[in-house]
C-alpha positions in Angstrom: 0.0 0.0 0.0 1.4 3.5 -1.2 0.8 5.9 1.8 0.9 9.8 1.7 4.1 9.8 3.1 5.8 7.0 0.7 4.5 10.1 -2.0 5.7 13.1 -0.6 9.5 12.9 1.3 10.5 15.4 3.8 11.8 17.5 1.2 9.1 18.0 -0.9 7.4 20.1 1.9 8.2 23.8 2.5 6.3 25.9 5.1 5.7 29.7 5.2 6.2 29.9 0.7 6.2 33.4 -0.4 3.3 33.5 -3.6 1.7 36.5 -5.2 -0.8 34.3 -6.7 -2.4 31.6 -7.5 0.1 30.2 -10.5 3.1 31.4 -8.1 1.5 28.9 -5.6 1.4 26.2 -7.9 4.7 27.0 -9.4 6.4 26.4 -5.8 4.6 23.2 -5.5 5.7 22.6 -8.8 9.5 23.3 -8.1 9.3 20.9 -5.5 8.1 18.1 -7.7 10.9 18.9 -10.1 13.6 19.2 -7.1 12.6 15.7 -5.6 12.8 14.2 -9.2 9.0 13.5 -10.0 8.6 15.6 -13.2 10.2 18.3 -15.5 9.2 22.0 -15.5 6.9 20.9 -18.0 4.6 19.4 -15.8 4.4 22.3 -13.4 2.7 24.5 -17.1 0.6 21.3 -17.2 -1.2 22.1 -13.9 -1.4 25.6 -14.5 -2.8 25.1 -17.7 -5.4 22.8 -15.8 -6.5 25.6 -13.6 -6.5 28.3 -16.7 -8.6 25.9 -18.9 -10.9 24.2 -16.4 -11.0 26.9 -13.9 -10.4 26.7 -10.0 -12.4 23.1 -9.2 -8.6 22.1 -7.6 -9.7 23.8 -4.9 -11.1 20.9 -3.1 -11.7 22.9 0.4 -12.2 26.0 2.4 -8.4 27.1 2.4 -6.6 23.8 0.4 -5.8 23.4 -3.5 -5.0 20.1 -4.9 -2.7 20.7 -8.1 -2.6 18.3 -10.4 -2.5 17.6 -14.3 -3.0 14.5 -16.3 -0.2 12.0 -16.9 2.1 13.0 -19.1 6.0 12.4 -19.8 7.2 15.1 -18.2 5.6 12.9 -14.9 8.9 10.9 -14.3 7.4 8.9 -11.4 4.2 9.5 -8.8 5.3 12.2 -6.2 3.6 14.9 -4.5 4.7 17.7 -2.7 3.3 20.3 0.0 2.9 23.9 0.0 2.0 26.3 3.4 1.5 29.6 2.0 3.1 32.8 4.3 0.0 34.5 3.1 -3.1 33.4 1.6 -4.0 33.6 -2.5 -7.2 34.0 -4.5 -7.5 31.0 -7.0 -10.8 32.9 -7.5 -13.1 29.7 -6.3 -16.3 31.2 -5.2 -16.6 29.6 -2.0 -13.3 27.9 -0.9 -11.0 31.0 -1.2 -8.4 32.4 -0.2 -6.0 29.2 -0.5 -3.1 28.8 1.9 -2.1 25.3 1.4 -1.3 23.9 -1.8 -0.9 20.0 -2.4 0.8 18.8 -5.6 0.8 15.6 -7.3 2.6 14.0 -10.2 1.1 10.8 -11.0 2.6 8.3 -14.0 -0.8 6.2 -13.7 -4.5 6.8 -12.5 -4.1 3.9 -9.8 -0.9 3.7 -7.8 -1.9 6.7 -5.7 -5.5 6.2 -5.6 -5.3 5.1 -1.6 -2.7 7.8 -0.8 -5.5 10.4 -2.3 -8.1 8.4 -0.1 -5.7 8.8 3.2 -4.9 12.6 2.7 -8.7 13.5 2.4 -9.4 11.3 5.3 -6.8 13.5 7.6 -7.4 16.6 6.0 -11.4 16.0 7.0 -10.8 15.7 10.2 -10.2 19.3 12.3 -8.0 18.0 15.0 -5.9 16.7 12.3 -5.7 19.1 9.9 -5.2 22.0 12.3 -2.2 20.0 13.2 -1.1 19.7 9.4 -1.4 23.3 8.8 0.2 24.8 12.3 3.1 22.1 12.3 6.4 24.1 12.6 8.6 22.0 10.3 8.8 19.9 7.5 9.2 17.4 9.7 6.8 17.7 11.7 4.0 17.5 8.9 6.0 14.3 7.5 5.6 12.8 11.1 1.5 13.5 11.3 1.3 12.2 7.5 3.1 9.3 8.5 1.1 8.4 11.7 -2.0 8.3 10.2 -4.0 5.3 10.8 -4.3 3.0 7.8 -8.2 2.2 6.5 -10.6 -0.2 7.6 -11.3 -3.0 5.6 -14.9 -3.1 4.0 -16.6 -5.9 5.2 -18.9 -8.3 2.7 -21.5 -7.0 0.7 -24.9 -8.8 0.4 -25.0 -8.6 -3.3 -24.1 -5.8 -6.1 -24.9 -2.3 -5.7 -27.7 -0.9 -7.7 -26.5 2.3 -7.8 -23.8 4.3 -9.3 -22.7 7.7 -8.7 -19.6 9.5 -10.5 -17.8 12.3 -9.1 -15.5 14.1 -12.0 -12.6 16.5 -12.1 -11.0 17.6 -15.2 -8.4 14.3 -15.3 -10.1 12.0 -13.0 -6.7 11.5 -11.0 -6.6 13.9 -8.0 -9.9 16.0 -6.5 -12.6 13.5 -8.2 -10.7 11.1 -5.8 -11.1 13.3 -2.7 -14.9 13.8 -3.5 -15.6 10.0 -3.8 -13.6 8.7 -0.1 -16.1 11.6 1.1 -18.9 10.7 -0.3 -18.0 6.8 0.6 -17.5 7.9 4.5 -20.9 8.6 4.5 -22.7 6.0 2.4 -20.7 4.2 4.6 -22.5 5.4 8.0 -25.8 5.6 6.3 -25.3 1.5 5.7 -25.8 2.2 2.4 -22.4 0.9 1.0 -23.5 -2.6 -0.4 -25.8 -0.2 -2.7 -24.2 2.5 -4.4 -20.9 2.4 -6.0 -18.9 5.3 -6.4 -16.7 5.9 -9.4 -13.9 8.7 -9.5 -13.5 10.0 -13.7 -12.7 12.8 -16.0 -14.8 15.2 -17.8 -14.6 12.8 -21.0 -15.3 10.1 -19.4 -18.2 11.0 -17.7 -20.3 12.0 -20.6 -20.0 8.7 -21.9 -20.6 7.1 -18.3 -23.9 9.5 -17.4 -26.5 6.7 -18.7 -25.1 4.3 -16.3 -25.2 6.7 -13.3 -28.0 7.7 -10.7 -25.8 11.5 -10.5 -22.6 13.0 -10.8 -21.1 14.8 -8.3 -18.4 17.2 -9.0 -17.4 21.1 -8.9 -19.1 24.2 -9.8 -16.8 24.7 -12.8 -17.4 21.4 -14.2 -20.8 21.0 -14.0 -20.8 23.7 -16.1 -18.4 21.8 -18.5 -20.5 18.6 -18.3 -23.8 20.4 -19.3 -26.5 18.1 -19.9 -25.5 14.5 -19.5 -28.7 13.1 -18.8 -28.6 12.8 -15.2 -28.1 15.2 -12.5 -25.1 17.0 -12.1 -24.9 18.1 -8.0 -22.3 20.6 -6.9 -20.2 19.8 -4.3 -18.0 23.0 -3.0 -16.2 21.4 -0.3 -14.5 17.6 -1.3 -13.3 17.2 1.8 -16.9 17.9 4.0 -18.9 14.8 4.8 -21.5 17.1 6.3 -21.9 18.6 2.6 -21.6 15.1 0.9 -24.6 13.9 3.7 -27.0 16.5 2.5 -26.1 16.8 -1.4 -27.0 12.8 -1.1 -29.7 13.4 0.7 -31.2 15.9 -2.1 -30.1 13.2 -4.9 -32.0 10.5 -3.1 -35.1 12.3 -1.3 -34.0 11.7 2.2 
């Protein structure tokens, strides 16, 4: 199993970053990626050209951006690396701004960090923890919580296949699509509803081809209004990380 802290080394995390915007922020993330040998300079243009074309949906939560890109070859192997703004920047999200912590990941494959992604929304969710992560004084000391988390409980047996399917989408389908769907999972979980819904993490392209088979999609404000009309609803979800927003944008989709 490929933790958080397997993907992002010591060195890949600088506190207190100096940015005068948004593509500074990602561009020190960026040079961290490239400095701990996960991808080329290219790569860093890649995931601001994500944001410019696709608009802010990597910001996942009040205060955090997850930047990201799609696989590519200037990705020279998964890695991710952590940025804690000195002062906080408008990506220009309409609820989730300003940004002061900026996560970064290089992936060379949709699946090798798909429980690492899963992990990091999981501490990140929780307050205690993630007023730890963001007032930690070193490095260090943010490795050290990353690496204590707690791995995930095993899902126990399901009575049969689920009937349902929902998708949550992001532009690639490799990095904030993933944070929405351990969310949304956490609480079909506690409703004891897991043994019937399935939830799928995709892209943009993907999903319009996926819709039909789908009782919603769940995804950002600025992708919903890149999907259009698929066929099925399209919910907005502002906050990836909030299970108290997934619980009630479920409980609109299903009438609870």
């Amino acid at each position: 199993m490929v933790s958080v802290s397997d993907l992002l080394p010591v060195e890949a995390i600088r506190l207190d970053v100096a940015a005068e915007d948004w593509r500074a922020a990602i561009g020190a993330a960026g040079d961290l990626l490239v400095a701990t040998g996960s991808s080329t300079d290219a790569y860093t243009a890649e995931m601001i050209r994500t944001v410019v074309d696709s608009g802010p949906y990597i910001v996942v939560a009040p205060g955090f951006a997850f930047a990201h890109a799609r696989p590519s070859p200037a990705v020279l192997r998964t890695g991710m690396s952590w940025v804690r703004l000195a002062r906080p920047v408008e990506f220009g999200h309409e609820t989730n701004d300003p940004v002061d912590l900026v996560v970064a990941l290089a992936a060379t494959d949709a699946s090798a960090h798909t429980e690492a992604m899963a992990s990091l929304a999981r501490l990140l969710a929780d307050p205690e923890t993630g007023r730890a992560l963001r007032a930690a004084p070193t490095p260090a000391a943010v490795h050290a919580l990353l690496a204590g988390e707690r791995p995930p409980r095993e899902s126990g047996p399901t009575a049969g296949p689920a009937v349902h399917k929902i998708l949550t989408v992001c532009g690639n389908g490799l990095g904030t699509s993933l944070f929405l769907k351990n969310t949304l999972e956490q609480v079909l979980d506690r409703w004891g509803w897991s043994r019937y819904v399935t939830v799928e993490a995709t892209d943009t392209i993907s999903a319009k081809g996926k819709a039909s088979e789908a009782v919603a999609i769940l995804t950002s404000r600025e992708i919903a209004k890149a999907l259009g009309d698929v066929g099925v609803p399209v919910r907005v979800v502002d906050d990836f990380t909030s299970t108290t927003e997934a619980d009630r944008v479920l409980r609109d989709t299903y009438d609870v």
